[in-house]
C-alpha positions as CSV (number, residue, x, y, z in Angstrom):
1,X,55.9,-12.7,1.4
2,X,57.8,-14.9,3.8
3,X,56.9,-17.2,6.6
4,X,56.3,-15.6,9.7
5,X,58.0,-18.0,11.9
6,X,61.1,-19.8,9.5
7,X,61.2,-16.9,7.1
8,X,61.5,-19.0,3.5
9,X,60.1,-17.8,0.8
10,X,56.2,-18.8,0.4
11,X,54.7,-19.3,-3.1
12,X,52.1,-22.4,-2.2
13,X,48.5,-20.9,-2.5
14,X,46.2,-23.0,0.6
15,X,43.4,-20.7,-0.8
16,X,42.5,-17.6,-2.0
17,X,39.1,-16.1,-1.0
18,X,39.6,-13.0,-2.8
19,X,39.1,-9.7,-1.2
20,X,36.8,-8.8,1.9
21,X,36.9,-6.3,4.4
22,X,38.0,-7.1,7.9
23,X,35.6,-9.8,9.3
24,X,34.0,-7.4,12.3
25,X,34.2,-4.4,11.0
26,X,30.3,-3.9,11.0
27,X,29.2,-0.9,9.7
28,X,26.6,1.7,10.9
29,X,23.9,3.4,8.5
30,X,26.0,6.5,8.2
31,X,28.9,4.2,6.9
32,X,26.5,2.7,4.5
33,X,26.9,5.5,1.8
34,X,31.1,5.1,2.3
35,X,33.4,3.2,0.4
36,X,34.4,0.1,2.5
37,X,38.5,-1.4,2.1
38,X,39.1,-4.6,1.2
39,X,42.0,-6.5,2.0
40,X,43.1,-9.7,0.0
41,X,42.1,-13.1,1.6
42,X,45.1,-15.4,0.0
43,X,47.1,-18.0,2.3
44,X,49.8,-19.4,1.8
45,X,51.5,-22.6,3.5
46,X,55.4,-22.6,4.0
47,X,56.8,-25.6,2.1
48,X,59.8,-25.7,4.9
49,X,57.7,-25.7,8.4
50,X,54.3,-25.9,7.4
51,X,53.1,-23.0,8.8
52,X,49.5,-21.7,6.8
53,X,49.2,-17.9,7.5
54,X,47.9,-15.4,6.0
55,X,49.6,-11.6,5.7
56,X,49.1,-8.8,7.4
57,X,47.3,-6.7,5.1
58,X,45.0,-5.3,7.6
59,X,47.2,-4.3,10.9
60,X,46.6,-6.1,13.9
61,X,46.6,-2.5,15.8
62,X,43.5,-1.6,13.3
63,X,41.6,-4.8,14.0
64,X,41.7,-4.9,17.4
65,X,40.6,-1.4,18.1
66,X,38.5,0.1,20.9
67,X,35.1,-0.8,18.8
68,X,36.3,-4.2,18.5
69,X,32.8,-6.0,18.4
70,X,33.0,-9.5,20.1
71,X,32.4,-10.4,23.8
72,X,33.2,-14.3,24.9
73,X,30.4,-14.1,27.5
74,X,27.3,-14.4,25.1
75,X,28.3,-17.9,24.2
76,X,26.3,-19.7,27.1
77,X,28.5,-23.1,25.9
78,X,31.4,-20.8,26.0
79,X,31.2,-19.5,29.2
80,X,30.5,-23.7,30.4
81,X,34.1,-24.4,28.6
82,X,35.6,-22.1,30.4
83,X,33.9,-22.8,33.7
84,X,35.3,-26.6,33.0
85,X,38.1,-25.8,32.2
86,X,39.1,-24.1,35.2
87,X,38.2,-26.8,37.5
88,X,40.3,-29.2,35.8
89,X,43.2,-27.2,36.0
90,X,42.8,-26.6,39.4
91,X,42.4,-30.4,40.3
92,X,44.9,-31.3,37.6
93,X,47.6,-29.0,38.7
94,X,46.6,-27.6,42.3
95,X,46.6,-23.4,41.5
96,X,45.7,-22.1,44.4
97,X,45.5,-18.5,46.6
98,X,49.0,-18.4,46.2
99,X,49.6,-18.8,42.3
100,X,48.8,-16.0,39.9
101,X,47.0,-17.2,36.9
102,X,47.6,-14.5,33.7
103,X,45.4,-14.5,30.7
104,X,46.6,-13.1,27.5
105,X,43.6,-11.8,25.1
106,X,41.6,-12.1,28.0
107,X,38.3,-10.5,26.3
108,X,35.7,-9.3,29.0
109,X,36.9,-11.7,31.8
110,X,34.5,-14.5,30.2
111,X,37.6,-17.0,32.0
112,X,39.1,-15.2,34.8
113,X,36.2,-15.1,36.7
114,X,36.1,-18.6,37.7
115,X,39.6,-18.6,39.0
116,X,38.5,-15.5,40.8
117,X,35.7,-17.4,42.5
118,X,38.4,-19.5,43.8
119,X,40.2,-16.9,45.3
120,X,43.2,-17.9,43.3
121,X,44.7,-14.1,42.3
122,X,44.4,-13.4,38.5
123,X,45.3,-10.9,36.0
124,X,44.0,-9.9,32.0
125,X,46.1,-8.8,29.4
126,X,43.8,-7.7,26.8
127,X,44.3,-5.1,24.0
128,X,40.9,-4.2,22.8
129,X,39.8,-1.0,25.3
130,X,35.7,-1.9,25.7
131,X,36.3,-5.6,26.5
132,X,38.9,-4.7,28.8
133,X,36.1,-2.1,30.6
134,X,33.6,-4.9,30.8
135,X,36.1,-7.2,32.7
136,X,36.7,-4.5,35.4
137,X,33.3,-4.2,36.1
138,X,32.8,-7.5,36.6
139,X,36.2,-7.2,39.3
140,X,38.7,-8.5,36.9
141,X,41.9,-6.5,37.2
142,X,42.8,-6.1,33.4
143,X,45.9,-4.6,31.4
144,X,44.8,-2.8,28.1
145,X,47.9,-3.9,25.7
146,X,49.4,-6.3,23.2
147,X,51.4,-9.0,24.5
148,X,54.9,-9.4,23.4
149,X,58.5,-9.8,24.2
150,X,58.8,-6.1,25.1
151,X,55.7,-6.1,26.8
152,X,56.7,-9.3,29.0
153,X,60.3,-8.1,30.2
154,X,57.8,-4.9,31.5
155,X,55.3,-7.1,33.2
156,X,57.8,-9.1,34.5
157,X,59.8,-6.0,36.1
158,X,56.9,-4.8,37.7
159,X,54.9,-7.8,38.7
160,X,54.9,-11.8,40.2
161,X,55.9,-14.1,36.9
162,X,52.8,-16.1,36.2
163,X,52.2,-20.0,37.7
164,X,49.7,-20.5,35.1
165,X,49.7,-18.6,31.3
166,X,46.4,-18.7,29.5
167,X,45.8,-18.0,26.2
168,X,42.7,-18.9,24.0
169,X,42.4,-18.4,20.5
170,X,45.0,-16.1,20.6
171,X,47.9,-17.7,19.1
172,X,46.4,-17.3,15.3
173,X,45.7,-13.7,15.8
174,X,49.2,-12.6,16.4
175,X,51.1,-11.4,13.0
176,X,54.6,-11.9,15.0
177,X,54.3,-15.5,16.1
178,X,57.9,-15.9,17.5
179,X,58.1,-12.8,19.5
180,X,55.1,-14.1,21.2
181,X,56.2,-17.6,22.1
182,X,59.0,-15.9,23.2
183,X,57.4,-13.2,25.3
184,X,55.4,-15.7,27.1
185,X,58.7,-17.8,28.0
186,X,59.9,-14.6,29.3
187,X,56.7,-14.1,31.6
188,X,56.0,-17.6,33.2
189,X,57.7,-18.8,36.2
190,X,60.5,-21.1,36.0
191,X,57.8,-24.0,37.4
192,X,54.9,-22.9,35.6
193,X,52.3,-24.0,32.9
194,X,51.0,-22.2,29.7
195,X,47.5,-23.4,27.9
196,X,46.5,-22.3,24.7
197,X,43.8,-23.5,22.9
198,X,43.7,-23.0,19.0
199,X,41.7,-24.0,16.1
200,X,43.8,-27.3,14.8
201,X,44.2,-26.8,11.0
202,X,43.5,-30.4,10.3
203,X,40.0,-30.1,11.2
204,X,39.7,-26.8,9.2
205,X,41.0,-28.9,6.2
206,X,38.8,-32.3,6.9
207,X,35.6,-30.7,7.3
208,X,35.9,-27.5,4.6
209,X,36.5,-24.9,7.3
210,X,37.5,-22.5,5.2
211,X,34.9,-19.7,6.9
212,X,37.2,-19.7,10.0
213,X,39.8,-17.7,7.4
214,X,39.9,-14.1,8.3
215,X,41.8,-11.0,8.7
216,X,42.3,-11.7,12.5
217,X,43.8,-15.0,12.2
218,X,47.3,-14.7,10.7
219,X,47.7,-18.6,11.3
220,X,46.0,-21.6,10.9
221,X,47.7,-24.1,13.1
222,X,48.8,-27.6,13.8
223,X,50.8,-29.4,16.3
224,X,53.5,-30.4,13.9
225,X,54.3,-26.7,13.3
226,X,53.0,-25.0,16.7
227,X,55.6,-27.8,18.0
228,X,58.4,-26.4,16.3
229,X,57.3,-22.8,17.1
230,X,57.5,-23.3,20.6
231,X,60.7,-25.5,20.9
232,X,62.9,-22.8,19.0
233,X,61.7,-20.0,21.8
234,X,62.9,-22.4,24.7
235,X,59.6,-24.1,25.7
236,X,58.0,-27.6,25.0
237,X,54.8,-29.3,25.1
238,X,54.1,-31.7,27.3
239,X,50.5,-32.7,26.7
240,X,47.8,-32.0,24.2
241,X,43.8,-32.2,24.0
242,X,41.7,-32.4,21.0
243,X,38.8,-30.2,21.7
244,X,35.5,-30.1,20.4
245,X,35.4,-26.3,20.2
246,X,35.5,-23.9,17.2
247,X,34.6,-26.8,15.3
248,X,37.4,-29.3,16.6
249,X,40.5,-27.1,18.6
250,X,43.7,-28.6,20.1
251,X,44.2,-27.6,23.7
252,X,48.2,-28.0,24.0
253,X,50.1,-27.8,27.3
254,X,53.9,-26.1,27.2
255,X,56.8,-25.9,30.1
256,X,60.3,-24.6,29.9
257,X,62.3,-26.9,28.3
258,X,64.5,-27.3,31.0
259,X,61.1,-28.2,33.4
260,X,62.0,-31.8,33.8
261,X,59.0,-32.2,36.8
262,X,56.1,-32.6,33.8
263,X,56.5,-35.8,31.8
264,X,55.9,-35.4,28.2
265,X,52.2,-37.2,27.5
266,X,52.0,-40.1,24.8
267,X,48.7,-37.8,23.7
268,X,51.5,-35.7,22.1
269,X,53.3,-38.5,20.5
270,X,49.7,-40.0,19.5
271,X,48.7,-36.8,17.6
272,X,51.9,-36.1,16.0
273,X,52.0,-39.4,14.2
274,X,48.2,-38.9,13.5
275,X,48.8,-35.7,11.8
276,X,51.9,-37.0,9.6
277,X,49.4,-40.0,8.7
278,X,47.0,-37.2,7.0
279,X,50.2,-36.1,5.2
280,X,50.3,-32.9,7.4
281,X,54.1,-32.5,6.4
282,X,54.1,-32.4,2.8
283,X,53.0,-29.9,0.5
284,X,50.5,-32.2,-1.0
285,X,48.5,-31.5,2.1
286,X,47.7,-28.1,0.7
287,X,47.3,-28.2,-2.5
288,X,43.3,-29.1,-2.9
289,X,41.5,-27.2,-0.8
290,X,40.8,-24.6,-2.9
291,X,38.5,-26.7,-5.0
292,X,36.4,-27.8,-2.2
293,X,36.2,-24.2,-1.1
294,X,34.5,-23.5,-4.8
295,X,32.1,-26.6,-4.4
296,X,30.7,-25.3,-1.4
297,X,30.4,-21.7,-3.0
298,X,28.4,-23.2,-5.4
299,X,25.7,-25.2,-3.5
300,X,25.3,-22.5,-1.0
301,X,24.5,-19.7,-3.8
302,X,22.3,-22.3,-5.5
303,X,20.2,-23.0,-2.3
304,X,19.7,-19.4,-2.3
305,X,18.8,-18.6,-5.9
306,X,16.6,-21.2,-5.7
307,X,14.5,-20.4,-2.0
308,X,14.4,-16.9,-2.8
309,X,12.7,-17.7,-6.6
310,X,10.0,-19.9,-4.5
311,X,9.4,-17.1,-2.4
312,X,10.5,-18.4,0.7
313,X,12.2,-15.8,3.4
314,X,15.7,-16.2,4.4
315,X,17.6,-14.9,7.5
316,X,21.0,-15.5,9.3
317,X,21.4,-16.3,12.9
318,X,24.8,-15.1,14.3
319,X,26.8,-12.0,13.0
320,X,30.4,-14.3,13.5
321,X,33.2,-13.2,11.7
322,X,33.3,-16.4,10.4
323,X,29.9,-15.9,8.6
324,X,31.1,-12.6,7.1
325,X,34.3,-14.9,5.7
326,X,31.6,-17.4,4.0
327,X,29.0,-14.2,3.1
328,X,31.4,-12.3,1.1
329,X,33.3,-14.7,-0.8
330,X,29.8,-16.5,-2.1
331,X,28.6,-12.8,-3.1
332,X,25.8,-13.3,-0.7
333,X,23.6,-9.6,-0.2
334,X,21.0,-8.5,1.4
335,X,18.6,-9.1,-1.1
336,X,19.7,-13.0,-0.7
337,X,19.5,-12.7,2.9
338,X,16.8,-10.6,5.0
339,X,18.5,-9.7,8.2
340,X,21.0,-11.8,10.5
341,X,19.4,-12.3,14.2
342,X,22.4,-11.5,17.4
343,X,22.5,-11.7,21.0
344,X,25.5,-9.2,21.0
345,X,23.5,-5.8,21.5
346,X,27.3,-4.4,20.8
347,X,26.4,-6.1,16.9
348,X,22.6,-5.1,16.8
349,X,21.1,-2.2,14.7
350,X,24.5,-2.4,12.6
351,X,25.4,-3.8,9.2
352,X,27.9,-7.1,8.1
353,X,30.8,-5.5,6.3
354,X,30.3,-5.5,2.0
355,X,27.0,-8.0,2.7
356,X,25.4,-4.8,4.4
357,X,22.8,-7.5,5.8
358,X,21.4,-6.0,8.4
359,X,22.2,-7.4,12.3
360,X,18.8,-7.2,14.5
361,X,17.7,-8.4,17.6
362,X,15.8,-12.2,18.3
363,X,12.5,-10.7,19.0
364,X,12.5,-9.1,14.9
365,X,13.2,-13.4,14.0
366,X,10.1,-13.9,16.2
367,X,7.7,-11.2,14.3
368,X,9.1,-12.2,11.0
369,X,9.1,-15.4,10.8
370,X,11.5,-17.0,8.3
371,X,11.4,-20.1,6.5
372,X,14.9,-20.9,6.7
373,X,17.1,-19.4,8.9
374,X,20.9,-20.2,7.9
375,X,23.0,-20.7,11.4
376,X,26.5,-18.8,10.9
377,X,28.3,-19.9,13.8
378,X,28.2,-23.4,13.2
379,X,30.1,-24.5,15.7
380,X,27.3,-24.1,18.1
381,X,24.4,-24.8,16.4
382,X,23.6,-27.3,19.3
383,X,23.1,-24.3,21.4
384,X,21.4,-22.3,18.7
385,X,18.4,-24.7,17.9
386,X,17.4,-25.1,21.5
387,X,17.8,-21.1,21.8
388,X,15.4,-21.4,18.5
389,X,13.3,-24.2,18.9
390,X,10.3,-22.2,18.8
391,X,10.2,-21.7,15.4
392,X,9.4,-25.2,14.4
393,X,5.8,-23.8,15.4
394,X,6.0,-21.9,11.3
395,X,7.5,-24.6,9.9
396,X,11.2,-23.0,10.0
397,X,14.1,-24.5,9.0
398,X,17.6,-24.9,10.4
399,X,20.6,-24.7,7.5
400,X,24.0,-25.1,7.9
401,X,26.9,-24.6,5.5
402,X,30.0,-26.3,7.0
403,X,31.0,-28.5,5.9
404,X,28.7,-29.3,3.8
405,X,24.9,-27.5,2.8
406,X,22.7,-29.1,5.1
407,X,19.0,-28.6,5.8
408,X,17.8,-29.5,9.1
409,X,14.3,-30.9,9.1
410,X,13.2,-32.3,13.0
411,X,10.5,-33.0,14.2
412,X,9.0,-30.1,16.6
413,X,8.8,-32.6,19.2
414,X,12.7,-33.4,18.5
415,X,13.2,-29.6,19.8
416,X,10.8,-28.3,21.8
């Protein structure tokens, strides 16, 4: 295998989660009695650039389907990020009726719509056929394809070059990194801005991450390499964000290199020399995680063996394709874990892939009442209790994994 954006030869194991199938590729009863595939779950970091990816043993074409399974707009904190962050890029930067804002991987129009409120013209590029549908009928005009170079020289033949390029937790998902970057220099205007917001690899490594590996994200970024990535193709950032999202995101801001109007922040400086601090540029960087991976392995299949031998009932909330990473590579079952609870009825009345946990909906969590229900989607657990609070009234208990087993005992007058 070599690396996707310098092309040397990669031979420095990050981490090897052994074999799973592809993250959200839930499974209905028929499929049940099939044989599942399993792709290999081994990255790699390049010892040159730095990049840690993954290869593309599942094709992005395959993953990214028309049954593709996740819609931004059931996050209630996601759909409040996205509403922020389009007012501060409209005070920030002044978009306007007159400035076309484009959104690559633009999911079911969770974003666009609060440019649209504005009246400022907008357009969704977004591969995946039934998320694409739900952004149209919510008045979101939306391109169904991949975004690339060839795809950008099209878009920019037949249409207005965009002021202002979004793209959000898209960057990781693409196997061809470079042809990207350089597609998107291809389609913003000479003045213009691009955003993308990505999970930063330093927090993955910091705080045992590991369940944000999966076949979707070929990369697993930083600004040192993302940096790199984006200077070769003719583009540079000017500012960056650390973001609390996804577990701790970097929000980076880019401009044609030859854009002298947008002063490069000291934020990017600032972060640069706080990554190379952590050692983010040597291969030493890499070469432990694995064993923290296995720790955690450990402790979470012992918490189980243990509640399930006192009896106790265990369920899941959130079918994430981040929980299927950490369910398959402990071994966890359905006979470890009941059912999984989600607000995605697209997810509901199906199975996890190789876990075969069933997915139901919150009012089966309310009739069965669990004693410990294990939160998935970490990240926004916050948002999760309060959802939850109501089972404090049986004496449940909240559990999360990352980055370390924890059991959350409050008060129910903490919560409700």
């Amino acid at each position: 295998m070599k690396c996707r954006f310098c092309n040397a030869e990669l031979s420095t194991v990050f981490v090897d989660l052994e074999s799973s199938p592809a993250s959200n590729s839930f499974l209905t009863r028929d499929q049940l009695l099939e044989p599942e595939q399993f792709y290999p779950l081994k990255v790699y970091t390049c010892e040159s650039c730095f990049l840690t990816q993954i290869d593309e043993y599942k094709s992005h074409d395959d993953i990214f389907n028309d049954e593709y399974v996740y819609f931004s707009s059931y996050s209630k904190s996601w759909l409040k990020h996205a509403s922020d962050y389009t007012d501060m890029m409209v005070d920030r930067f002044g978009f306007n009726d007159d400035t076309l804002v484009v959104e690559i991987a633009s999911n079911d129009g969770y974003l666009l719509q609060y440019f649209k409120e504005k009246n400022i013209p907008v357009l969704g590029i977004e591969p995946t056929a039934n998320t694409a549908a739900a952004a149209r009928e919510i008045g979101i005009k939306t391109i169904t394809e991949f975004f690339g170079t060839q795809f950008a020289r099209q878009f920019v033949a037949e249409n207005k070059k965009a002021d202002l390029l979004i793209g959000n937790n898209v960057l990781a998902h693409v196997p061809d990194i470079v042809d990207f970057v350089r597609g998107m220099k291809i389609a913003l205007e000479d003045d213009g801005i691009i955003t993308m917001e990505f999970p930063h690899l330093m927090q993955l490594v910091d705080n045992n991450q590991f369940d944000t590996i999966y076949h979707e994200h070929f990369s697993y970024l930083s600004l040192f390499t993302v940096k790199q990535i984006f200077e070769s193709q003719g583009l540079s950032i000017f500012d960056v964000e650390e973001i609390p999202t996804h577990g701790g995101s970097l929000r980076i801001f880019a401009r044609h290199t030859g854009d002298l109007s947008k002063e490069i922040s000291e934020r990017v400086t600032a972060l640069l020399e706080k990554e190379i601090s952590k050692g983010i540029n040597t291969i030493s960087y890499y070469t432990h995680f694995n064993e923290k991976v296995l720790a955690i392995k450990a402790t979470f299949n012992n918490f189980l063996a243990e509640q399930k031998k006192a009896g106790y009932k265990i369920a899941a909330y959130g079918a994430a394709a981040k929980g299927n990473t950490l369910l398959n590579y402990c071994g966890v079952h359905e006979e470890d874990i009941d059912f999984v609870v989600d607000a995605n009825p697209y997810k509901q009345n199906k199975w996890l892939p190789a876990s075969h946990i069933p997915v139901v909906d919150e009012s089966y969590l309310q009739k069965e009442k669990p004693d410990y229900i294990v939160i998935l989607p970490w990240n926004i657990k916050d948002e999760i209790m309060e959802q939850l609070k109501y089972v404090k009234t049986w004496h449940g208990k909240f559990v999360t994994i990352i980055p370390a087993l924890k059991i959350i005992e409050e008060t129910i007058n903490q919560l409700i």
